[in-house]
C-alpha positions as CSV (number, residue, x, y, z in Angstrom):
1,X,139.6,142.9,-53.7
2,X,143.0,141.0,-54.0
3,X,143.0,138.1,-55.7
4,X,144.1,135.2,-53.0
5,X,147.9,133.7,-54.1
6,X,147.6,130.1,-54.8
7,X,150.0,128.7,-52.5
8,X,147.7,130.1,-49.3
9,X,146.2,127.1,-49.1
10,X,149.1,124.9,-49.5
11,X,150.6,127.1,-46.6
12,X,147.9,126.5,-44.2
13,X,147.3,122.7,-44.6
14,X,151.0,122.3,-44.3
15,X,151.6,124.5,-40.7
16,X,148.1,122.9,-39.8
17,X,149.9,119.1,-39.9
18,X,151.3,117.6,-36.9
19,X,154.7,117.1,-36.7
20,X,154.7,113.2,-37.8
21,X,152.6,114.6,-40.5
22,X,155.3,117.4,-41.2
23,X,158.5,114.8,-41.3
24,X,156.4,112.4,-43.4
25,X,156.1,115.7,-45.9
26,X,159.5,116.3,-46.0
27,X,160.1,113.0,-46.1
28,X,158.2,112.1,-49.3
29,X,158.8,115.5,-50.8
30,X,163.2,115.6,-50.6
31,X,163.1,111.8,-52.0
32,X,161.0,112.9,-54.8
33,X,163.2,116.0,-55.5
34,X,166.7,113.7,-54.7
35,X,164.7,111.3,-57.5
36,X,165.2,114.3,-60.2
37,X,168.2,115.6,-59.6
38,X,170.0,112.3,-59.9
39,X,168.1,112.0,-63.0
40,X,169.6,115.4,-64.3
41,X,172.7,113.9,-62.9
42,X,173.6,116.5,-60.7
43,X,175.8,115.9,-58.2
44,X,175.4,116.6,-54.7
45,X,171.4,115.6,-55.4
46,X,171.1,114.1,-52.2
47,X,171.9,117.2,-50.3
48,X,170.3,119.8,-52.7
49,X,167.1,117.4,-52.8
50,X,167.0,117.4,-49.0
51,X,167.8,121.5,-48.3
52,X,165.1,122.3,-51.1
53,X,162.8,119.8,-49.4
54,X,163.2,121.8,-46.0
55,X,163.2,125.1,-48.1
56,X,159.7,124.1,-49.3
57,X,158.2,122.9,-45.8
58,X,159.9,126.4,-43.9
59,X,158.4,128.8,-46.7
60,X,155.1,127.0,-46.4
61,X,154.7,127.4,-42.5
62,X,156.2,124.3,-41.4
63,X,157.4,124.5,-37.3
64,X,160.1,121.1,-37.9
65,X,163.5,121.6,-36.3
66,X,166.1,119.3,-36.8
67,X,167.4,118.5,-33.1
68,X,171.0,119.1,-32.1
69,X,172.3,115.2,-32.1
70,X,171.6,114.5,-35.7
71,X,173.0,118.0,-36.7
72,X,176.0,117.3,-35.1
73,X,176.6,113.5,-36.0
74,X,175.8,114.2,-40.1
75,X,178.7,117.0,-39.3
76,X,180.8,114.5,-38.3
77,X,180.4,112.2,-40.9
78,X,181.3,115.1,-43.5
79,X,184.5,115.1,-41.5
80,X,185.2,112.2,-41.9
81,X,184.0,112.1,-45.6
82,X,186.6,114.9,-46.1
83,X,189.1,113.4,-43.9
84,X,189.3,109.9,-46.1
85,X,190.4,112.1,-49.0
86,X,194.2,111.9,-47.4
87,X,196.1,109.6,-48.8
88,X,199.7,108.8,-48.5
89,X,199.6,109.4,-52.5
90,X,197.5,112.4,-52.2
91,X,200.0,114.0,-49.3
92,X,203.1,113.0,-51.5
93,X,201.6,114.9,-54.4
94,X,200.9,118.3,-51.9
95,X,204.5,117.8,-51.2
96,X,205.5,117.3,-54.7
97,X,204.5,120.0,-56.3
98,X,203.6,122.2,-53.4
99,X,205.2,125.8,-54.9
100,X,202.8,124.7,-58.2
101,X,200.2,124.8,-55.2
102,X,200.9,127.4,-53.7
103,X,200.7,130.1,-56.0
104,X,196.8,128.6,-57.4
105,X,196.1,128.2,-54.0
106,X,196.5,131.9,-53.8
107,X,195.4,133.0,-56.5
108,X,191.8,131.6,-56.0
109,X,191.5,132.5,-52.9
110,X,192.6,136.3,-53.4
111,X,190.2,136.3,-56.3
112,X,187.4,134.9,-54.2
113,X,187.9,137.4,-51.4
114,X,187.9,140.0,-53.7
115,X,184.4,139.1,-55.0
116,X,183.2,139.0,-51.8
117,X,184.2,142.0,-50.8
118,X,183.0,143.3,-53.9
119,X,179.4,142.0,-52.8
120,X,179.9,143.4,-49.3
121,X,180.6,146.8,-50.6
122,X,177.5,147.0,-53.0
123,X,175.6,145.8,-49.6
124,X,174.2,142.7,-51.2
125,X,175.2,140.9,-48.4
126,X,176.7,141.3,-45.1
127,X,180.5,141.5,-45.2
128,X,181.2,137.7,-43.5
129,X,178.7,136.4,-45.6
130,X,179.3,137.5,-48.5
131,X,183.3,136.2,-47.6
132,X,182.1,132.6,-46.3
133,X,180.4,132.5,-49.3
134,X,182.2,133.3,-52.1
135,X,185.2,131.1,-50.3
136,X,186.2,127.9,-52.8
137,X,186.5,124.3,-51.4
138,X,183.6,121.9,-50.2
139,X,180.5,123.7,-49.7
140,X,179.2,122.4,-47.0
141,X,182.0,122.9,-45.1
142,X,182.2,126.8,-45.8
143,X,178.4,126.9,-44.2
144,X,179.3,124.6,-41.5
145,X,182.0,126.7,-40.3
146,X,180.4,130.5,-41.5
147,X,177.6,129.6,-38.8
148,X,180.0,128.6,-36.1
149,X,181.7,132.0,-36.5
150,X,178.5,134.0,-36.7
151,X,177.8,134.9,-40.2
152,X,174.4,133.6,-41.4
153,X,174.6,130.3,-43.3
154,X,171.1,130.4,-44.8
155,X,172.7,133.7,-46.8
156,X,176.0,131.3,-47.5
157,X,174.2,127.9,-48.1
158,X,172.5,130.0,-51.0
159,X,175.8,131.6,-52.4
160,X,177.7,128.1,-52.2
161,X,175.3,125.8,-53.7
162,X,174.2,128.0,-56.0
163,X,178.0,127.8,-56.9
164,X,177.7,123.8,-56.8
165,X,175.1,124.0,-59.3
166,X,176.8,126.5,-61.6
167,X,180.1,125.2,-61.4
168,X,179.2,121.9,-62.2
169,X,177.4,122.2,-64.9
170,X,180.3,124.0,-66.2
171,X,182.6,121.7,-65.5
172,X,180.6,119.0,-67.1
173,X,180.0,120.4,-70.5
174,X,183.8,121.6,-70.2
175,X,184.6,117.8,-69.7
176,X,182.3,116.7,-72.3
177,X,184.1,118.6,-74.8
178,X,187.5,118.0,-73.8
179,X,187.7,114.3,-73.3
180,X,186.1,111.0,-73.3
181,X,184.4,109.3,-70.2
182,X,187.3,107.3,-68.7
183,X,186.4,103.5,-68.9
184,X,184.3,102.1,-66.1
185,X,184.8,105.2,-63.9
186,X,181.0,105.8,-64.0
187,X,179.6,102.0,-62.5
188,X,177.2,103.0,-60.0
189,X,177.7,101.7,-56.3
190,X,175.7,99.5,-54.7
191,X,173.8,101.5,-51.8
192,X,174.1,98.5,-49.3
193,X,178.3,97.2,-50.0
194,X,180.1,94.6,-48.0
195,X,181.5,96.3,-45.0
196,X,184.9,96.1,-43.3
197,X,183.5,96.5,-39.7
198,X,186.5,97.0,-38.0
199,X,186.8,100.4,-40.2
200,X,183.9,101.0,-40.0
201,X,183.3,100.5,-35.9
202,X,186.6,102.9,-35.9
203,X,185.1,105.5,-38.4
204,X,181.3,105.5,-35.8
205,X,184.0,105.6,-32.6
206,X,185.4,109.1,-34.7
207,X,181.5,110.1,-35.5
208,X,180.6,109.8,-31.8
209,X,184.0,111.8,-30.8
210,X,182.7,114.6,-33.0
211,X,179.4,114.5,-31.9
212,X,179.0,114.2,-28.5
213,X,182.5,115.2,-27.0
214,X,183.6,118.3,-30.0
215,X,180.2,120.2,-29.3
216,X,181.8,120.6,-25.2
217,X,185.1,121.7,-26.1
218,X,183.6,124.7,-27.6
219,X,186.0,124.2,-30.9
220,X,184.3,126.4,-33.9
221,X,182.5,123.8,-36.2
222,X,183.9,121.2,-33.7
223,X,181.5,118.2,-34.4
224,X,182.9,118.4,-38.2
225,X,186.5,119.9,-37.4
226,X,187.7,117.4,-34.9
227,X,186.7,113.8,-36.8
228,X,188.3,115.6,-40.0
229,X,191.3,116.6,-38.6
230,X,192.2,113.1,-36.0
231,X,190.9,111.2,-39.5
232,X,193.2,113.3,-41.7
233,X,195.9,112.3,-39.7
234,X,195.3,108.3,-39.1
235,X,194.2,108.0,-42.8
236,X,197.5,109.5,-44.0
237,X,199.8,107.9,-41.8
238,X,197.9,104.7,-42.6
239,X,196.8,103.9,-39.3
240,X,193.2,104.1,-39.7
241,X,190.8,103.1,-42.9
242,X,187.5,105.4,-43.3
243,X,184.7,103.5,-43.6
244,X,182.0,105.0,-45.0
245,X,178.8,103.0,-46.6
246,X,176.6,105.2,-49.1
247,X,173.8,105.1,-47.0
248,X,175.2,106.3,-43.6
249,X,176.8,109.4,-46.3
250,X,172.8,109.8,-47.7
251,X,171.3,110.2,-43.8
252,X,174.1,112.5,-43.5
253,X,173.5,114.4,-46.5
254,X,170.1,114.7,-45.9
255,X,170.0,115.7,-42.0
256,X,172.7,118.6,-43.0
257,X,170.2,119.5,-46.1
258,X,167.1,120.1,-43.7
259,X,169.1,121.7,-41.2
260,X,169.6,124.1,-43.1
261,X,166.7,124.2,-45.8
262,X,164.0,124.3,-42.7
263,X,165.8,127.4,-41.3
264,X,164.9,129.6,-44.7
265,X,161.8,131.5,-43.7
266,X,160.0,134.0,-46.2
267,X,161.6,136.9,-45.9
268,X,164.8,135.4,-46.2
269,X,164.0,134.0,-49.9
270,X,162.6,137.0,-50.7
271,X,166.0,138.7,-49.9
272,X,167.4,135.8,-51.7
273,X,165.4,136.3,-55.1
274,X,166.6,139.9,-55.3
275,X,170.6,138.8,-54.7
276,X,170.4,135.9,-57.3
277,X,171.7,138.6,-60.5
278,X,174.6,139.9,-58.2
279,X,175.8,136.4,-57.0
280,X,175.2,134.5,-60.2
281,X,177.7,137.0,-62.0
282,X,180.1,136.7,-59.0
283,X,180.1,133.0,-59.2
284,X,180.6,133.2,-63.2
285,X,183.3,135.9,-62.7
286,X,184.8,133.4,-60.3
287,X,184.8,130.4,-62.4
288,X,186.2,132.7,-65.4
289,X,189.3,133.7,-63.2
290,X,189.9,130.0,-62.1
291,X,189.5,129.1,-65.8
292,X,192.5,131.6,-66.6
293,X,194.6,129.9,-63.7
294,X,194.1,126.4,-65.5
295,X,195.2,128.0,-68.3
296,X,198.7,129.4,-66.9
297,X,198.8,125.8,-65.3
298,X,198.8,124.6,-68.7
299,X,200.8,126.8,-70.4
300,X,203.4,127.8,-68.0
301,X,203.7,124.2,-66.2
302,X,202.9,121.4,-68.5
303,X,199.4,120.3,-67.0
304,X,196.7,118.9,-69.7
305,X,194.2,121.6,-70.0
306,X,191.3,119.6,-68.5
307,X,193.2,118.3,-65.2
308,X,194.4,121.9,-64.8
309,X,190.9,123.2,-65.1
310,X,189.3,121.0,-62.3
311,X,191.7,120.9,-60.6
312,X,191.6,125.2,-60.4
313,X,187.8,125.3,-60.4
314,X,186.2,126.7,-57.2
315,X,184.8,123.6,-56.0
316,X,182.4,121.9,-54.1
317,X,185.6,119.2,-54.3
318,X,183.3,116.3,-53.6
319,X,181.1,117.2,-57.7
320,X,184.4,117.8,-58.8
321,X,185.7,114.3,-57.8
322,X,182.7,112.8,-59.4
323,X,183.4,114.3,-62.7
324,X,186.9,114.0,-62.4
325,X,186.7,110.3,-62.3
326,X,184.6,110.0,-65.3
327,X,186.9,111.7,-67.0
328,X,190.4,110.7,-68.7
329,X,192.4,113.1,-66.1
330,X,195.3,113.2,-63.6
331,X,192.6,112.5,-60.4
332,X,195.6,112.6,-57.9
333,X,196.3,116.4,-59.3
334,X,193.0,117.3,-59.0
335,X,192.1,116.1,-55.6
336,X,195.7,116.8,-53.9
337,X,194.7,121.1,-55.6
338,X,191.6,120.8,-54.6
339,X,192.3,119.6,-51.3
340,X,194.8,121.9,-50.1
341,X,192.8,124.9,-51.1
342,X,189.9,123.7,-48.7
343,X,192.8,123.0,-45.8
344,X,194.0,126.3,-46.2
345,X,190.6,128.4,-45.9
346,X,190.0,126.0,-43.1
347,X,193.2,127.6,-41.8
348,X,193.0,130.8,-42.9
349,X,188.8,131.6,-43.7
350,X,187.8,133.0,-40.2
351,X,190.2,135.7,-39.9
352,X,190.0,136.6,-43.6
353,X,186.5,136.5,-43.3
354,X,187.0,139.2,-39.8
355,X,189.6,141.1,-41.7
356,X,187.3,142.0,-45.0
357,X,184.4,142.5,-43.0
358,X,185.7,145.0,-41.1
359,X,186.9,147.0,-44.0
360,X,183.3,147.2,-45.6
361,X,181.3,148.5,-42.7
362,X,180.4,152.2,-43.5
């Protein structure tokens, strides 16, 4: 006889809960987990914490689902989260240097598409998957927009965090070595700040745009599209201040990381487990290529070795800020690379995504 597995029981007290019962698990369980990884200093924790906290309640029999509202009004506030990003200094230095841009822009991207091509050929993944994601830029984003164009974002939430994870950790210890911790650049921020409530009543007026009125126009990824491109615009041309308190961003974070943590059945990390070799060496292949960009952005163009690094590596951009601005780097460079690499496979990601899918089906 076979012995039982362990977590049986854990499986069937969990689907046996109510659903108050449920949310108060997930509840309890993703602060815990957010607890740890902030300890680690990870960033992103909040997310991460919250999908691994919905990853946990799906594979253990859990029947939650997130409804639609929330979903769409934590995608708006990533939006705009993205959106506060430009500047008038950020846009001058895109305009600045933009044939320096240009050509790293490329150069990520192609490799990127390459790799996932590469793991659409070996049929680890399915061909827009495996595109959406290996793409570069801010991860949540990439699954955010993979789902509104079909591919599945369980399968791309697990390529780009995993990404997160590696590339920050990279990027860390790279940083470590290279410089010093700029002075004061790691205070931690008070979760409850003084608001500006006229910004802020504009920035909820943007949320509740993307939310209720971007889901009807039928615009691909329109609840997090729409506030981030109408915010891009005001926030550059100065006409509008994001406001964003950390604890409307940590509700966000966590209603994107359940939606799509609770969608990850069995099966699906099963499948998972046996891609984790393949897309862990893409990912490092990936962040060795962007290491050789920083390098002819150092050599070739004059840019300190550590700016030219984050500013090449393949995102998320938001843990790349963070370590960026404890570190004694040209944080206008960075951001400015970073973010016109995400505009562009905002642009540019659904029909590359079409265009190498096709040419890997048998």
């Amino acid at each position: 006889m076979r012995p039982r597995p362990a977590w049986r029981p854990i499986t069937r007290s969990i689907a046996g809960l109510g659903p108050t019962a449920q949310w108060t698990v997930l509840l309890v369980l993703s602060g815990l987990l957010v607890l740890a990884l902030e300890a680690v200093q990870l960033p992103a924790a909040l997310l991460l914490g919250s999908m691994f906290g919905g990853i946990f309640l799906a594979a253990a029999g859990a029947t939650l689902r997130l409804p639609r509202w929330p979903q769409f009004a934590a995608q708006a506030v990533i939006g705009c989260l993205i959106a506060r990003s430009f500047t008038p200094s950020l846009v001058a230095a895109m305009l600045r240097d933009w044939p320096l841009f240009l050509a790293s822009i490329c150069g990520v991207i192609g490799a990127s598409c390459f790799l996932g091509w590469l793991l659409a050929r070996l049929r680890a993944l399915p061909g827009t998957a495996a595109v959406w994601g290996s793409f570069p830029g801010a991860a949540t984003a990439m699954i955010l927009m993979s789902e509104a164009f079909g591919a599945d974002m369980r399968l791309v939430a697990f390529m780009q965090y995993l990404r997160v994870v590696l590339v920050s950790l990279v990027a860390s210890v790279v940083a470590r070595i290279w410089t010093t911790p700029a002075a004061g650049a790691v205070a931690a921020s008070p979760w409850f700040p003084p608001i500006a409530w006229l910004p802020f009543a504009e920035t909820l007026a943007l949320v509740t745009l993307g939310a209720i009125v971007a889901p009807r126009l039928r615009i691909p990824a329109g609840p997090m599209v729409l506030p981030l491109v109408l915010g891009a615009v005001l926030e550059a041309t100065g006409s509008m201040t994001i406001e964003l308190p950390p604890w409307l961003l940590a509700v966000s974070y966590a209603f994107v990381g359940w939606s799509i943590g609770l969608r990850f059945t069995r099966p699906i990390l099963h499948h998972v487990a046996r891609l984790f070799p393949r897309v862990t060496a893409s990912i490092l292949t990936l962040i060795a290529i962007c290491g050789g960009f920083a390098f002819l952005l150092h050599s070739m163009a004059g840019i300190d070795p550590l700016t030219a690094y984050l500013a090449t590596s393949p995102g998320g951009a938001d843990s790349v800020a963070i370590i960026a601005a404890s570190s004694n780097v040209d944080l206008p460079f960075v951001m400015a690379l970073q973010t016109s690499r995400f505009l562009v496979v905002l642009l540019i990601g659904p029909s590359l995504a079409r265009f190498i899918a096709a040419r890997t089906r048998p």
